[in-house]
C-alpha positions as CSV (number, residue, x, y, z in Angstrom):
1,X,22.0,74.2,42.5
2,X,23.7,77.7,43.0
3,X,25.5,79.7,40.2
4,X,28.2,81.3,42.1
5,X,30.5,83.7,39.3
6,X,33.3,85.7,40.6
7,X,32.3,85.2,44.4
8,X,28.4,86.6,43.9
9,X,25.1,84.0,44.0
10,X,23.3,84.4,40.7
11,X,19.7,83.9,41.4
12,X,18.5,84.6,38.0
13,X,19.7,83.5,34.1
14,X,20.1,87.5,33.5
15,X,21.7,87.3,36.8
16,X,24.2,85.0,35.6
17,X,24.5,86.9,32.2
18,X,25.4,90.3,34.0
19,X,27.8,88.4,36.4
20,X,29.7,86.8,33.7
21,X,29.7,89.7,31.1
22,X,30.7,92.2,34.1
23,X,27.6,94.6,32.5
24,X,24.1,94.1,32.5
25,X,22.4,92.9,29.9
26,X,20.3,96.3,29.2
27,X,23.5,97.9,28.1
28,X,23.8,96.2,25.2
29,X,20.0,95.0,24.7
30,X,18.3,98.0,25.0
31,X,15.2,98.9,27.1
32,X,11.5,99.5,25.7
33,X,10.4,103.1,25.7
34,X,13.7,104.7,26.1
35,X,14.6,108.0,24.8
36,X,16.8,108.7,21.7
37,X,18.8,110.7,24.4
38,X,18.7,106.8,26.7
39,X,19.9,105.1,24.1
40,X,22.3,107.4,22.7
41,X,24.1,108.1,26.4
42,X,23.5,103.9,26.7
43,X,25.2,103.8,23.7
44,X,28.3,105.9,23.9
45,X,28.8,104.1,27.5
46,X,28.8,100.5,25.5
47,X,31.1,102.1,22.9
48,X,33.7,103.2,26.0
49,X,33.5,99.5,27.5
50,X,34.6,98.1,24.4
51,X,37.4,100.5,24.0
52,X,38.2,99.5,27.5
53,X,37.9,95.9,26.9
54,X,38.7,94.9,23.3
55,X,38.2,91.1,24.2
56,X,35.1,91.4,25.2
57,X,32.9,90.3,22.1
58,X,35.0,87.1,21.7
59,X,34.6,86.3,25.1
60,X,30.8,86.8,25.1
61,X,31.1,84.5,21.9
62,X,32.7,81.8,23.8
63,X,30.9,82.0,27.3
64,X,28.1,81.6,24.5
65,X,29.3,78.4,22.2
66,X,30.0,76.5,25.8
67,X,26.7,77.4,27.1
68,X,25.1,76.0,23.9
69,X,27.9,72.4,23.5
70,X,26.9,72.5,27.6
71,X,22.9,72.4,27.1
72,X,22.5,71.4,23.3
73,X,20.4,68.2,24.5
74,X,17.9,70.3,26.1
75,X,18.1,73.2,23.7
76,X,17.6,70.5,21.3
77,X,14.7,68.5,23.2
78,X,12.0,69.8,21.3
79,X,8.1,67.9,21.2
80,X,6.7,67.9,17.8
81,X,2.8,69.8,18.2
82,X,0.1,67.3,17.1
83,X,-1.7,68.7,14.4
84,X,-5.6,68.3,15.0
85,X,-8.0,67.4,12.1
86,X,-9.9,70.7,10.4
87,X,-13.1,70.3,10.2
88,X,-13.4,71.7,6.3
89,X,-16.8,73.5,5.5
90,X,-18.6,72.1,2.8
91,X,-18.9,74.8,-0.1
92,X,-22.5,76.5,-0.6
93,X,-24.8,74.6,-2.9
94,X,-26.4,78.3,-3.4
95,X,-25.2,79.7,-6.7
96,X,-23.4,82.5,-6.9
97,X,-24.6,85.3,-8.5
């Protein structure tokens, strides 16, 4: 099945994420290892897109709530872990000293 949003093919779930939010997902997430100067021009760059779009957040907020109502049964399809017996150690018949 293809994800096709605003005319482009997402391949990808961050794909699809960036093509829906119209900015990629590192804008707002951060990278690892980046500079104070990285984040703070990353920063000031989400801070202008927000000006720009003030709707932004509550769309975000409802792209997310459909995509949980859409997959909740398999977000929700979880497999309890069997728990295996311990084997306990017997305590030391040495005493202590």
């Amino acid at each position: 099945m293809k994800a096709i949003v605003a005319g482009h093919v997402a391949v990808t779930a961050t794909e699809f994420v960036e093509l829906a939010l119209g900015t990629p997902v590192d804008l707002w997430l951060g990278v690892e290892g980046e500079s104070e100067e990285e984040r703070a021009a990353r920063l000031d760059a989400a801070r202008d897109i927000l000006a720009d779009n003030p709707g932004l957040p509550d769309g975000v907020s409802r792209v997310a709530a459909e995509a949980i109502e859409a997959f909740a049964s398999e977000l929700f399809n979880v497999v309890p872990l069997v728990r295996r017996p311990v084997a306990r150690l017997q305590p030391s018949r040495k005493a202590v000293a």
